[in-house]
N, C-alpha and C positions, 0 to 999 in steps of 0.2 A: 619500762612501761610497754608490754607488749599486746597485742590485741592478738589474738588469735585470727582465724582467716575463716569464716565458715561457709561452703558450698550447699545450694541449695537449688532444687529440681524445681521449675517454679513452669508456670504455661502462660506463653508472652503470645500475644495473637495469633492465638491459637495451636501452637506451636510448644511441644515439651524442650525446654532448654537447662542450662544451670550457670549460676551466677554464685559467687564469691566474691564475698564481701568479709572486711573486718567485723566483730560483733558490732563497734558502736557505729559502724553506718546501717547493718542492720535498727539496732532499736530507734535510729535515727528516723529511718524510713518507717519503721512500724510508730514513730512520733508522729512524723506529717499527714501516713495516712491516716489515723486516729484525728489528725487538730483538720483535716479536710473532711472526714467523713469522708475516706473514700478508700473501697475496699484494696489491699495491698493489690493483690494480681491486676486491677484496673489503673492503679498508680503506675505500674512496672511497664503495662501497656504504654499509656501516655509517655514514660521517659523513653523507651525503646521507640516510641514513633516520633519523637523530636531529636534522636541521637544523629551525630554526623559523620560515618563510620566509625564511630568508638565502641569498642565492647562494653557488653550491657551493664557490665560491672564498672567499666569506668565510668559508662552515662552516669549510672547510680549517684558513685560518687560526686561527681560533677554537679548531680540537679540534687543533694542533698547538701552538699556546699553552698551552692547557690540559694538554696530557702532557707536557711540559716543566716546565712550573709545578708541577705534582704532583711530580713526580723530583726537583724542586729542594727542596720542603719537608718531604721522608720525607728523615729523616738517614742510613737504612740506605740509600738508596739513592744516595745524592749522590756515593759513588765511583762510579758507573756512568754519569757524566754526564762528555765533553768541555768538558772552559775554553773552546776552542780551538773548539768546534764549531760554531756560530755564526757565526764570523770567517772560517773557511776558504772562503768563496765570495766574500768582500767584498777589493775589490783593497785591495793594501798592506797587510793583516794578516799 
């Protein structure tokens, strides 16, 4: 099960940078910001501005873990959560 790693040129306050990420933390991120209404470059903003010397890619990871992990432990919310979502980027699921 391997995820490939993909780098991406993105503009964080203001600022041209690049961040790599596995695909499924990408579609992950393109998950959250889609269920917020909130445009991706302004999501990335917000993670980079509560990060605490972590690179941007690990913030990522980190504040995608963390909304995940919150949805999983609100019972009202856990029908709002794909099984399934996770796996669909990982060959053979």
């Amino acid at each position: 099960m391997k995820s490939a790693i993909i780098k991406r040129s993105v503009v964080v306050a203001g600022k041209k940078t690049s961040v790599s990420l596995e695909d499924t933390f990408w579609l992950a991120l393109k998950e959250i910001a889609a269920q917020t209404r909130t445009p991706l470059g302004q999501l990335l903003d917000q993670i980079s501005g509560g990060r605490n010397n972590a690179n941007l890619s690990s913030a990522v990871r980190q504040y995608v873990m963390q909304h995940f992990y919150s949805k999983a432990t609100q019972p009202a919310a856990r029908s709002n959560i794909r099984p399934d979502f996770f796996l669909q980027s990982v060959a053979g699921a």
